[in-house]
Structures are given as structure tokens and as C-alpha cells.
N, CA, C and O atoms as a printed pandas DataFrame, in Angstrom:
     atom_number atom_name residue_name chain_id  residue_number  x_coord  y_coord  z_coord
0              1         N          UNK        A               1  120.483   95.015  103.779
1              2        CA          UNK        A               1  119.977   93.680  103.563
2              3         C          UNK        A               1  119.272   93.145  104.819
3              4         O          UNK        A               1  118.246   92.468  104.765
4              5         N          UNK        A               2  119.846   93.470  105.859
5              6        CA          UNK        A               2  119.161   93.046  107.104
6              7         C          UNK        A               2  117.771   93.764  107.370
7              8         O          UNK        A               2  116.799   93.056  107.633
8              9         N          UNK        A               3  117.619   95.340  107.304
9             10        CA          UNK        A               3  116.461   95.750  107.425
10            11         C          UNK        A               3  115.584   94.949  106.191
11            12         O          UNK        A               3  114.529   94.371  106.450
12            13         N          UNK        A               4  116.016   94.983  105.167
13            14        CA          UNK        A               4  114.551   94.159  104.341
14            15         C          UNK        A               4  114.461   92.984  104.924
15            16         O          UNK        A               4  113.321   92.725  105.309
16            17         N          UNK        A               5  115.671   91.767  105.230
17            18        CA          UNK        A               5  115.233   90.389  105.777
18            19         C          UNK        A               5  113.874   90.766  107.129
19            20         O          UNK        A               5  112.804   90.217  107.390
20            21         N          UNK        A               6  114.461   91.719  107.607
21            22        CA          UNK        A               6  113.170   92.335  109.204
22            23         C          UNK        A               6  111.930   92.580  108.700
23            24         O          UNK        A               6  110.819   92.323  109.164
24            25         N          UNK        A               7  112.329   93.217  107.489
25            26        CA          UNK        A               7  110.502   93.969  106.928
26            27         C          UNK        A               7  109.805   92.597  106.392
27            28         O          UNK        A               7  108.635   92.306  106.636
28            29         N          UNK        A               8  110.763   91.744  105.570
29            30        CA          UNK        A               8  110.069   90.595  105.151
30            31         C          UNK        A               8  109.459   89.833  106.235
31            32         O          UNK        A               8  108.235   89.725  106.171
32            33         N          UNK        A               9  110.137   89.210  107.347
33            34        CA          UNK        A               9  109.653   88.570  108.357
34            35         C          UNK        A               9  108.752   88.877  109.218
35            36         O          UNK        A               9  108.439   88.189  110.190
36            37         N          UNK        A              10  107.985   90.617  108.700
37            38        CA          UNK        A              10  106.765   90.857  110.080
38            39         C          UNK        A              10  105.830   90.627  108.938
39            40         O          UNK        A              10  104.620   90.672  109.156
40            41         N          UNK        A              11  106.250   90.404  107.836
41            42        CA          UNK        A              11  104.684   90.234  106.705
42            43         C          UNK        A              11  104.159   89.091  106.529
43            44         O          UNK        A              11  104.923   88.134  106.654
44            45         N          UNK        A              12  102.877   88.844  106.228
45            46        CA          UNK        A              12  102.377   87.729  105.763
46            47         C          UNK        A              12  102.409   87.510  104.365
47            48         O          UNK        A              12  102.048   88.245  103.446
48            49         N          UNK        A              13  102.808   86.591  104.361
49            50        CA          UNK        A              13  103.442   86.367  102.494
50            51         C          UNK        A              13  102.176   86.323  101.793
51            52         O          UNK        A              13  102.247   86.863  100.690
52            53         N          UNK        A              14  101.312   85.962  102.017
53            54        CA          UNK        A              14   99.917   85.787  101.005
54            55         C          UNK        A              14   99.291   87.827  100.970
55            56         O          UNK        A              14   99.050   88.620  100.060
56            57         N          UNK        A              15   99.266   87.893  102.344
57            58        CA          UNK        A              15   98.150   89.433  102.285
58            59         C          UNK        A              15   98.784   90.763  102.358
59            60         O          UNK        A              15   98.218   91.855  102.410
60            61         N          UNK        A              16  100.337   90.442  102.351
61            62        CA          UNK        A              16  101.547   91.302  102.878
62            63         C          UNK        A              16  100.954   92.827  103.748
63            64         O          UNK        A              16  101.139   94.044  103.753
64            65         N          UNK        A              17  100.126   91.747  104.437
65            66        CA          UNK        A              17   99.706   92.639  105.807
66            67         C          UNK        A              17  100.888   91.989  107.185
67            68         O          UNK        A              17  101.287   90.833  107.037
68            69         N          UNK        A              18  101.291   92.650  108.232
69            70        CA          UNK        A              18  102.255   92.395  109.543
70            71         C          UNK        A              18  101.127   90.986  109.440
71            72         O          UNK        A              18   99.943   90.809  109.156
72            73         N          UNK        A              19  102.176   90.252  109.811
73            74        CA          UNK        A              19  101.996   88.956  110.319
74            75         C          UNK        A              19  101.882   88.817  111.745
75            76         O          UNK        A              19  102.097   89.717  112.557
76            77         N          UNK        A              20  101.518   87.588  112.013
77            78        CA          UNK        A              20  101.145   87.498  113.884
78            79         C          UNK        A              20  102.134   87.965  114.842
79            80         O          UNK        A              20  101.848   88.567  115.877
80            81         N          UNK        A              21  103.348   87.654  114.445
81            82        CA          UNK        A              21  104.444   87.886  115.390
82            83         C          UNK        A              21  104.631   89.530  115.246
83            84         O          UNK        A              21  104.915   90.248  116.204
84            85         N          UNK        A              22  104.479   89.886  114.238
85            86        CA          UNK        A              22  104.379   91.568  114.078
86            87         C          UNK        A              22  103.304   92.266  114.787
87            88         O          UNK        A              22  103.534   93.390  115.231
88            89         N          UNK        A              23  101.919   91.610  114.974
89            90        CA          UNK        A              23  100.465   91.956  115.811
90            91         C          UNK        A              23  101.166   91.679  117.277
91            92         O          UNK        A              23  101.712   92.675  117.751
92            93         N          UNK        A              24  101.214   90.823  117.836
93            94        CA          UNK        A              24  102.091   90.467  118.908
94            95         C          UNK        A              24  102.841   91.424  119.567
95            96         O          UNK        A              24  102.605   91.795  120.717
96            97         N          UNK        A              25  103.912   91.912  118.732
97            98        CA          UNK        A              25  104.924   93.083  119.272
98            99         C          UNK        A              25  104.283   94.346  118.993
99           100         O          UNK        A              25  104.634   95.305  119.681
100          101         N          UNK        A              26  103.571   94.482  118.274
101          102        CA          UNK        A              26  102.754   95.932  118.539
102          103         C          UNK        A              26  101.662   96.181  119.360
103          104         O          UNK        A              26  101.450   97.298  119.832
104          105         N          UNK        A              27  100.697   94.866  119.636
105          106        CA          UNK        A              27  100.170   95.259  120.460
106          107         C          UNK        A              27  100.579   95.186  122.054
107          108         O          UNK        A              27   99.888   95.501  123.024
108          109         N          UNK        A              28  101.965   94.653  122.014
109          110        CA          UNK        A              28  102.337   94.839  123.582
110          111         C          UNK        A              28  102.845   96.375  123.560
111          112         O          UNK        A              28  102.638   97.189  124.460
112          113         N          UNK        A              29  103.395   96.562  122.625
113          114        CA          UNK        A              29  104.078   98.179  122.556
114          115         C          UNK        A              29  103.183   98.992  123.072
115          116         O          UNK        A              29  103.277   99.540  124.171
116          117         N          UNK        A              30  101.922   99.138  121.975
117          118        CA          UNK        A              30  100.393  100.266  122.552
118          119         C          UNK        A              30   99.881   99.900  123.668
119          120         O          UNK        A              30   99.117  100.684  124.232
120          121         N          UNK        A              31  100.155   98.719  124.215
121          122        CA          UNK        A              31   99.025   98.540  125.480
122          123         C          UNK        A              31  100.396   99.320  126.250
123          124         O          UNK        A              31  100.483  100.526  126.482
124          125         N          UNK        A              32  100.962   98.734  126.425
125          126        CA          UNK        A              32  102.250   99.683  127.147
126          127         C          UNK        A              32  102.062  101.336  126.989
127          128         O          UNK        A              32  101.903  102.081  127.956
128          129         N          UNK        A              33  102.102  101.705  125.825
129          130        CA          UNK        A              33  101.896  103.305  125.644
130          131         C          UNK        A              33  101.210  103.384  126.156
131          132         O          UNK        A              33  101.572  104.141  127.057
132          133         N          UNK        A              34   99.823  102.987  126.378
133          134        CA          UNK        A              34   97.851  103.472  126.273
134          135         C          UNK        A              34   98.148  103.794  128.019
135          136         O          UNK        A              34   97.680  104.708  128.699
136          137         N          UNK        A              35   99.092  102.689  128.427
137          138        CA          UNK        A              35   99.184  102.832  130.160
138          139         C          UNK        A              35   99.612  103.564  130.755
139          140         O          UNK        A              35   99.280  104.177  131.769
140          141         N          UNK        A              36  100.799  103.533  129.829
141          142        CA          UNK        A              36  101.627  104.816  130.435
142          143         C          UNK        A              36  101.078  106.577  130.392
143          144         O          UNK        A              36  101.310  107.522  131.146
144          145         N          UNK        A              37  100.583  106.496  129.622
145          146        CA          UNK        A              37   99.533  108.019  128.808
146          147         C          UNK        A              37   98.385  108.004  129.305
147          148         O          UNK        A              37   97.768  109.068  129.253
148          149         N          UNK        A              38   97.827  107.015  129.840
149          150        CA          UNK        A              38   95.974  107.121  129.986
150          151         C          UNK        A              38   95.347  107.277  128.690
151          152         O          UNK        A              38   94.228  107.788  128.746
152          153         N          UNK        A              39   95.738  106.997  127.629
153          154        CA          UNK        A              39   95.123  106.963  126.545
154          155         C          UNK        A              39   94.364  105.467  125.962
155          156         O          UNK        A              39   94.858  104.371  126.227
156          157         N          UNK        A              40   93.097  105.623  125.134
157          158        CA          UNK        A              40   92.728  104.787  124.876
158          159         C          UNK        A              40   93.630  103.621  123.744
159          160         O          UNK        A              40   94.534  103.816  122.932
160          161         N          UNK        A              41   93.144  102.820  124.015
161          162        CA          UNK        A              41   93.655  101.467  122.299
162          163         C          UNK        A              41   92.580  100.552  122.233
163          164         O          UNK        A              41   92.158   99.742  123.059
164          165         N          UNK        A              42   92.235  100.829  121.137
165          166        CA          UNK        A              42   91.217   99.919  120.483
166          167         C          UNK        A              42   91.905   98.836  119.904
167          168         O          UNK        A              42   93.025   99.100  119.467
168          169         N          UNK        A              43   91.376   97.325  119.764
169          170        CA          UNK        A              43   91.705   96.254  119.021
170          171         C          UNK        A              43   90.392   95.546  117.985
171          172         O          UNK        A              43   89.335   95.357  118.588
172          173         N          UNK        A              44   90.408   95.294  117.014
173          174        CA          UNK        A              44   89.092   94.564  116.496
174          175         C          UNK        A              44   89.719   93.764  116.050
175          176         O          UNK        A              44   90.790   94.013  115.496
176          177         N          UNK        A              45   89.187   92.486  116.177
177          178        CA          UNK        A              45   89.124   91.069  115.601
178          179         C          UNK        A              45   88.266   91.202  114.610
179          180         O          UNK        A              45   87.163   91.743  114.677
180          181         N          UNK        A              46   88.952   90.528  113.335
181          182        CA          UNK        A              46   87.575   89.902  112.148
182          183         C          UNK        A              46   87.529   88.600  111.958
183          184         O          UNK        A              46   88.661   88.134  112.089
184          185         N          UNK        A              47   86.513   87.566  111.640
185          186        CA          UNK        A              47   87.062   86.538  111.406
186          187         C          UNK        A              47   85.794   86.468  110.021
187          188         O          UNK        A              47   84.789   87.173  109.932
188          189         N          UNK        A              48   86.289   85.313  108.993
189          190        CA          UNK        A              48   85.281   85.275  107.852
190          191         C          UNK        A              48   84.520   84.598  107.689
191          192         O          UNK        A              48   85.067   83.507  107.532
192          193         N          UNK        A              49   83.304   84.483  107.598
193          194        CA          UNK        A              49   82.328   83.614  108.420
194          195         C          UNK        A              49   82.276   82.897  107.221
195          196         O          UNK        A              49   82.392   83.516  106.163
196          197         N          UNK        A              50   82.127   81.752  107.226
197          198        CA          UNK        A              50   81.743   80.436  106.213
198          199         C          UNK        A              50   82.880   80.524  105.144
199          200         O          UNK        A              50   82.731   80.508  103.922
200          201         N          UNK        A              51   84.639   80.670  106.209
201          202        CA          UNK        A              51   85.425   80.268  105.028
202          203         C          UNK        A              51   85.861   79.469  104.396
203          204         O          UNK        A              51   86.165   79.453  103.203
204          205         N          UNK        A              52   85.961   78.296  105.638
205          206        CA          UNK        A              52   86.262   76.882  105.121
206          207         C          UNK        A              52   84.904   76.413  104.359
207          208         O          UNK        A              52   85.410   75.484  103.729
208          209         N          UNK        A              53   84.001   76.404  104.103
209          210        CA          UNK        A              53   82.812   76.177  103.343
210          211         C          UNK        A              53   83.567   76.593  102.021
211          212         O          UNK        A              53   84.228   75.849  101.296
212          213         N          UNK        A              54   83.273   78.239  101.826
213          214        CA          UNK        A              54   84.010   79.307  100.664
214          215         C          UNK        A              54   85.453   77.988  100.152
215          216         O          UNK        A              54   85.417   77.269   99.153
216          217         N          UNK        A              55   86.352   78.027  100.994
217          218        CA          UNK        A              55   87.350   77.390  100.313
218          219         C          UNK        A              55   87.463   76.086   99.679
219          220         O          UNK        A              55   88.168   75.820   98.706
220          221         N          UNK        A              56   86.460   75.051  100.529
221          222        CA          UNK        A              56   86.532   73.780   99.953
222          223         C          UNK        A              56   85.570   73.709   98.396
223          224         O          UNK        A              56   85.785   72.945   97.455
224          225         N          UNK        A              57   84.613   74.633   98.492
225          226        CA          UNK        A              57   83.237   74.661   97.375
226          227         C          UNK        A              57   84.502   75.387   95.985
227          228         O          UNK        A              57   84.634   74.565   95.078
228          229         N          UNK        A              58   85.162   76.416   95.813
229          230        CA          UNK        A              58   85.821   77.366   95.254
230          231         C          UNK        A              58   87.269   76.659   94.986
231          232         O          UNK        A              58   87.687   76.797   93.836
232          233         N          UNK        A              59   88.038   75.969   95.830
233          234        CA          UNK        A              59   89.029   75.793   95.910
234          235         C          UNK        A              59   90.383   77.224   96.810
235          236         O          UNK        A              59   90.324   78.389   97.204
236          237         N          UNK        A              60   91.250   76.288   96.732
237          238        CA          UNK        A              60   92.318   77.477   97.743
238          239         C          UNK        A              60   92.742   77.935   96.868
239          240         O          UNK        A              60   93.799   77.306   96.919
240          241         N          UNK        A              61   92.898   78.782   95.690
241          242        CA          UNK        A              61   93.292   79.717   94.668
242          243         C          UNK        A              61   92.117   80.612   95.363
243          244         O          UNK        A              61   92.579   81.558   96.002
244          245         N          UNK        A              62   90.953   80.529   95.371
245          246        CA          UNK        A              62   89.848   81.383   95.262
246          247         C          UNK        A              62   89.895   81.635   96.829
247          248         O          UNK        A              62   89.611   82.794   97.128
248          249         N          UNK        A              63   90.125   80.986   97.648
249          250        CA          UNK        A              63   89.836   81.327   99.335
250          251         C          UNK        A              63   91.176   82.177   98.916
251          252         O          UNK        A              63   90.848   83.339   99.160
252          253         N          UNK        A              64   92.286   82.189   98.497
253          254        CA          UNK        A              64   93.800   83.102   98.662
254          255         C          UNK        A              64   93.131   84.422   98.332
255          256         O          UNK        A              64   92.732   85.206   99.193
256          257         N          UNK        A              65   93.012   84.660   96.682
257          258        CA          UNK        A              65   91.881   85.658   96.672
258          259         C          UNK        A              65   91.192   86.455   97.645
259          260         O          UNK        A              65   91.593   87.601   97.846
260          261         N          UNK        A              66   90.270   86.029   98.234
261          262        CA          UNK        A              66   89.240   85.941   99.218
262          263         C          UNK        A              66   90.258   87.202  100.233
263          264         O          UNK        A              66   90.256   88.431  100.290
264          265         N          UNK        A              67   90.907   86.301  100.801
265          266        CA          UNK        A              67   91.468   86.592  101.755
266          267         C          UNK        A              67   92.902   87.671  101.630
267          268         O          UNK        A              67   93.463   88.156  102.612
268          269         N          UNK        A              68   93.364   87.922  100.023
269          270        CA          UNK        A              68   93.606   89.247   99.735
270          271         C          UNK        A              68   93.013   90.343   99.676
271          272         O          UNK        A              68   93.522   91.407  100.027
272          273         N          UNK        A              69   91.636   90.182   99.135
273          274        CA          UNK        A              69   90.823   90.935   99.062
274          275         C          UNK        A              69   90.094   91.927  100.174
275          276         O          UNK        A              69   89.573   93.042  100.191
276          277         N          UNK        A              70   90.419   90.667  101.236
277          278        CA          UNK        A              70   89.916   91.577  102.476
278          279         C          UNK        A              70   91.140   92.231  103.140
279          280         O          UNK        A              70   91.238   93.260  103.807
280          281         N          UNK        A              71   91.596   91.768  102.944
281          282        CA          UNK        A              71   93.571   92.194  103.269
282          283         C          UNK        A              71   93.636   94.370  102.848
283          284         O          UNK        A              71   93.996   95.289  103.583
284          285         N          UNK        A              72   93.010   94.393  101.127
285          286        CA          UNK        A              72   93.479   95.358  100.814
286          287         C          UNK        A              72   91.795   96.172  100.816
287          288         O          UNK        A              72   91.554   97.191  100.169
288          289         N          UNK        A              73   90.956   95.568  101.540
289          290        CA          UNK        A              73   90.394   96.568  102.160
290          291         C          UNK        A              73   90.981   97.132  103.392
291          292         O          UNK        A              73   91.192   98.341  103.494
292          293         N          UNK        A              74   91.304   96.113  104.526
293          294        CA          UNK        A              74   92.063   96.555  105.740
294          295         C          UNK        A              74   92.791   97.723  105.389
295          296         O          UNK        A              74   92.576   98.786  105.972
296          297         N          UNK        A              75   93.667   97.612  104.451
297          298        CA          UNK        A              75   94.836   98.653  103.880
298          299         C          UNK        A              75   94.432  100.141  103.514
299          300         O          UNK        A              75   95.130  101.144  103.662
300          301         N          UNK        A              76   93.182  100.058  103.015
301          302        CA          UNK        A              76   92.408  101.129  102.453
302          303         C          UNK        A              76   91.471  101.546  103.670
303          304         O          UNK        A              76   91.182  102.736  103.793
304          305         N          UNK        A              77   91.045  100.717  104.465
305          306        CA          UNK        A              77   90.676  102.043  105.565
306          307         C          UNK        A              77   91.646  102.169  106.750
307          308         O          UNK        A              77   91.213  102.860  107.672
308          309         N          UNK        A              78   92.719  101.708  106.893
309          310        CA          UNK        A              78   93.750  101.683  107.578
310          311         C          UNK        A              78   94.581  103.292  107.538
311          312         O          UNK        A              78   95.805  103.388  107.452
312          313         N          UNK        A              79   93.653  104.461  107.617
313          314        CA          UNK        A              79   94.389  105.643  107.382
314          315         C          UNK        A              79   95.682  106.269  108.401
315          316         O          UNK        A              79   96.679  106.876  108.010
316          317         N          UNK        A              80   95.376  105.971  109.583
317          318        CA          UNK        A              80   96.494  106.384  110.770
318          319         C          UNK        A              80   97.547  106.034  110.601
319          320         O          UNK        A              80   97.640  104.852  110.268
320          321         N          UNK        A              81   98.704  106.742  110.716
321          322        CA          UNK        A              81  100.170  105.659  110.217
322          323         C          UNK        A              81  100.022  105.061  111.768
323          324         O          UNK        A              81  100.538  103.944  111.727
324          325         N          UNK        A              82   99.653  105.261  112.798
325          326        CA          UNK        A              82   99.816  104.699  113.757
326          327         C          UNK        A              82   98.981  103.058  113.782
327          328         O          UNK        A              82   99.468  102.051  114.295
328          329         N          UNK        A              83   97.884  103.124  113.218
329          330        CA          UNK        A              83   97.374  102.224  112.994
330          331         C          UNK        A              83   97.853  101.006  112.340
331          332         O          UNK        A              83   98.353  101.183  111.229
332          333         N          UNK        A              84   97.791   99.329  112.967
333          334        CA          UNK        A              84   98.133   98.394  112.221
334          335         C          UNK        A              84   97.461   96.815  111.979
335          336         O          UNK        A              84   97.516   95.942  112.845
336          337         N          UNK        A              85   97.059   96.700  111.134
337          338        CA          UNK        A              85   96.427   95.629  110.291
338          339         C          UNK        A              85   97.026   94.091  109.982
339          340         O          UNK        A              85   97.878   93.799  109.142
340          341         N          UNK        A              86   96.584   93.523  110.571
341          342        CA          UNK        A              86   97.584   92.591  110.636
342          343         C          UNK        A              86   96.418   90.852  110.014
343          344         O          UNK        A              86   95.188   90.859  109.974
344          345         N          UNK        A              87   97.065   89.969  109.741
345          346        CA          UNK        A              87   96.590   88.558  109.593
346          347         C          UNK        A              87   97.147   87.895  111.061
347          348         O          UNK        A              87   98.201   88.171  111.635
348          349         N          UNK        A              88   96.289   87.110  111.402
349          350        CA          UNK        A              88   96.058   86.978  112.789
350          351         C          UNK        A              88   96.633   85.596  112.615
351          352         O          UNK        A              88   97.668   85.157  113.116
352          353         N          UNK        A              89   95.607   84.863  111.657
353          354        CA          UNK        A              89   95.951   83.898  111.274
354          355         C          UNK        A              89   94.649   82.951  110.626
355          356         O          UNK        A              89   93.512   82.941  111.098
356          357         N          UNK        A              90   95.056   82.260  109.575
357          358        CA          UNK        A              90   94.189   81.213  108.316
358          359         C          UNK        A              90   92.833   83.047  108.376
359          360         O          UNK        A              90   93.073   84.250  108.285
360          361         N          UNK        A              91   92.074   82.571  108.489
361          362        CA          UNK        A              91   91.097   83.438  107.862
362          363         C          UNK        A              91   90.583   84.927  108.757
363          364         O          UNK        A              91   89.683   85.715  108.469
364          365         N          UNK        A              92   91.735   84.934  110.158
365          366        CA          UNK        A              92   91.131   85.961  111.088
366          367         C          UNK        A              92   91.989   87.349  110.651
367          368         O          UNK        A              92   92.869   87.068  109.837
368          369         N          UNK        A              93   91.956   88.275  110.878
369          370        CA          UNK        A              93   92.269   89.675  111.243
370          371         C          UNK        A              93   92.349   90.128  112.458
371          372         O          UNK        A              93   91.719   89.638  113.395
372          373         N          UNK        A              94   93.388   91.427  112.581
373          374        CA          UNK        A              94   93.257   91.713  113.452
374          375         C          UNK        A              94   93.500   93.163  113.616
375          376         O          UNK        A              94   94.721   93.117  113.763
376          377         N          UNK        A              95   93.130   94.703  113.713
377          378        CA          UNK        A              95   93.735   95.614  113.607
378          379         C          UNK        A              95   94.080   96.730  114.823
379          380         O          UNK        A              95   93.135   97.047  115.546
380          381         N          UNK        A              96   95.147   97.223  115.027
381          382        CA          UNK        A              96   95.393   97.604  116.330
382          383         C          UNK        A              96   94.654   99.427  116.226
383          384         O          UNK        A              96   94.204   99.973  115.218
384          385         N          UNK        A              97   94.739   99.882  117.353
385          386        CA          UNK        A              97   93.810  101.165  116.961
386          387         C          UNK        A              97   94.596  101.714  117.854
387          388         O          UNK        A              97   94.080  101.330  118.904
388          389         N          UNK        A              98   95.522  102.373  118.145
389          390        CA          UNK        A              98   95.937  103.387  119.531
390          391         C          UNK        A              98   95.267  104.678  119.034
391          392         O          UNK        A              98   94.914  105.200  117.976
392          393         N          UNK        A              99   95.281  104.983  120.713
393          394        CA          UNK        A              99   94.381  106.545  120.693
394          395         C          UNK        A              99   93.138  106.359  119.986
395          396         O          UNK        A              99   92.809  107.175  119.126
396          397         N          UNK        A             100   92.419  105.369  120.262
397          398        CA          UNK        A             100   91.302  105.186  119.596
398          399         C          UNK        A             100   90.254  104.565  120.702
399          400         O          UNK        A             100   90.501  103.488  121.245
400          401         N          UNK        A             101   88.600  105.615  121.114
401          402        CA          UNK        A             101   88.255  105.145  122.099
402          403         C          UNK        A             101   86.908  103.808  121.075
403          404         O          UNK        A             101   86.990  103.310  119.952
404          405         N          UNK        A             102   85.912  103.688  122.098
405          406        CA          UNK        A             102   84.957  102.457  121.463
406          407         C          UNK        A             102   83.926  103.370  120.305
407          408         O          UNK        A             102   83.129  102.688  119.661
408          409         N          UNK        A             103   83.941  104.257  120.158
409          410        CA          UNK        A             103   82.845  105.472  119.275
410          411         C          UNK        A             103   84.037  105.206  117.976
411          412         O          UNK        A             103   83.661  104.725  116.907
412          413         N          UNK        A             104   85.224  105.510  118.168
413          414        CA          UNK        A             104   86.381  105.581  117.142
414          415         C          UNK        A             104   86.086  104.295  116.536
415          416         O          UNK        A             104   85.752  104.283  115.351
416          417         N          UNK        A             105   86.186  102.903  117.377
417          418        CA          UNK        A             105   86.711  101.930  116.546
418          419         C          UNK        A             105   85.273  101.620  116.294
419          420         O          UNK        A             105   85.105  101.601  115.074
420          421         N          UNK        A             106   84.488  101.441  116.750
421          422        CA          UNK        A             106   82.825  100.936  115.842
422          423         C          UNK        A             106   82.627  102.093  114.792
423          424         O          UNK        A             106   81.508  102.003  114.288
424          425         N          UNK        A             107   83.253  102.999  114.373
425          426        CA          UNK        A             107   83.651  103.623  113.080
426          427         C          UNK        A             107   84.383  102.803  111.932
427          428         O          UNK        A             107   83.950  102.661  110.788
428          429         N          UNK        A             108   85.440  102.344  112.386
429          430        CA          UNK        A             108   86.634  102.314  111.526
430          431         C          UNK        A             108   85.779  100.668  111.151
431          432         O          UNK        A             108   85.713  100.469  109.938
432          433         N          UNK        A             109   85.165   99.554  112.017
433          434        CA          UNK        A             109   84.646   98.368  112.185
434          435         C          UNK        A             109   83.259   98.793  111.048
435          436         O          UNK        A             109   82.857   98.139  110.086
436          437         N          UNK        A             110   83.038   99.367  111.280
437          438        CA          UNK        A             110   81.629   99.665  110.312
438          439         C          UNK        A             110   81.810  100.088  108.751
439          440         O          UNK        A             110   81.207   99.868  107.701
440          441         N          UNK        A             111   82.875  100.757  109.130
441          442        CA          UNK        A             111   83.638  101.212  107.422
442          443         C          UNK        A             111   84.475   99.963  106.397
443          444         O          UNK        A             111   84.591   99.852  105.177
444          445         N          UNK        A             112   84.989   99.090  107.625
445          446        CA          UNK        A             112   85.348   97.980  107.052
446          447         C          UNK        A             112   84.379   96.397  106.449
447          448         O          UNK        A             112   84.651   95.423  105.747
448          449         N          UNK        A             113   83.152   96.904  107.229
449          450        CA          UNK        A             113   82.387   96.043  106.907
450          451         C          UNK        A             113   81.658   96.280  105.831
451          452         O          UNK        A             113   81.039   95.515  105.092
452          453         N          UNK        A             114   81.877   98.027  105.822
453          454        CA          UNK        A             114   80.979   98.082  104.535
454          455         C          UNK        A             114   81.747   97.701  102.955
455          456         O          UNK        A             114   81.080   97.732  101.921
């Protein structure tokens, strides 16, 4: 019961992507690894351009939507188990990349945009 109360509390209840406090503790973890190893870590920020526009014109049923939608793309190019995808917060993203240099992540950034 306790491990699910833990799994529940790193998710974001709307995109049940790791929530901020879950982005937070992982990315101190990898920057820690990346240092200790000399290995690279990539981070990309997304944010959704004209959401509060999108939400007030649509309503917040349709921005929730919205913002699942991009959720379970994250999920779908999110292939590395090492890799983690997170809601940053209201309309941003955020996904962590270890072992991933700048050629890697303007890959994974380009695949998500598409």
C-alpha cells in the first residue's frame, strides 16, 4: 500500500506523467551520475505556445485534452527506460535524457515535435 501511495504521489493526476517533485529528484540524481561518470544529460523544456488563448477560446475540458495529448506523445517517444517525462507544470514539460549528448536530444526534440 505504501509503494502505490509513492507511485501515486510522483504522478501528475491529469497526464499521469512524474510530476514536478518527481522531475526534481531525478534530475538531481542524473546530474549527479553525468558527474560522477563524465557522461552526458540532456534536459528539454517544452512549453505550449498560445495555451491560455487555446484554453479560454475551447474551455478547460479541451485545454485538459490538449495537454493529455501531448503527455502521451511524450510517452510514445520516451523509449529509454532511463529516460523521464515529466509535467513541469500548467502547460510546460520537461524530459530528462541521461547519456544523451546535444545530436541525441535535438533528435528525440524533433521527433516530439513532429
Amino acid at each position: 500500500m505504501n509503494k502505490k501511495l509513492e507511485t501515486l504521489s510522483a504522478l501528475d493526476g491529469l497526464t499521469s506523467l512524474a510530476n514536478r517533485r518527481r522531475f526534481d529528484e531525478a534530475l538531481l540524481a542524473e546530474w549527479s551520475r553525468a558527474k560522477r561518470s563524465g557522461e552526458s544529460i540532456a534536459v528539454l523544456m517544452l512549453d505550449v505556445d498560445n495555451f491560455k488563448w487555446f484554453n479560454d477560446r475551447y474551455g478547460h475540458q479541451a485545454g485538459d485534452d490538449c495537454l493529455k495529448q501531448i503527455a502521451n506523445v511524450l510517452k510514445t517517444k520516451n523509449t529509454r527506460k532511463t529516460d523521464l517525462a515529466a509535467r513541469y507544470g500548467g502547460e510546460e514539460f520537461c524530459v530528462v535524457l541521461p547519456q544523451c549528448d546535444l545530436a541525441g536530444a535535438q533528435i528525440v526534440g524533433t521527433q516530439i515535435l513532429q
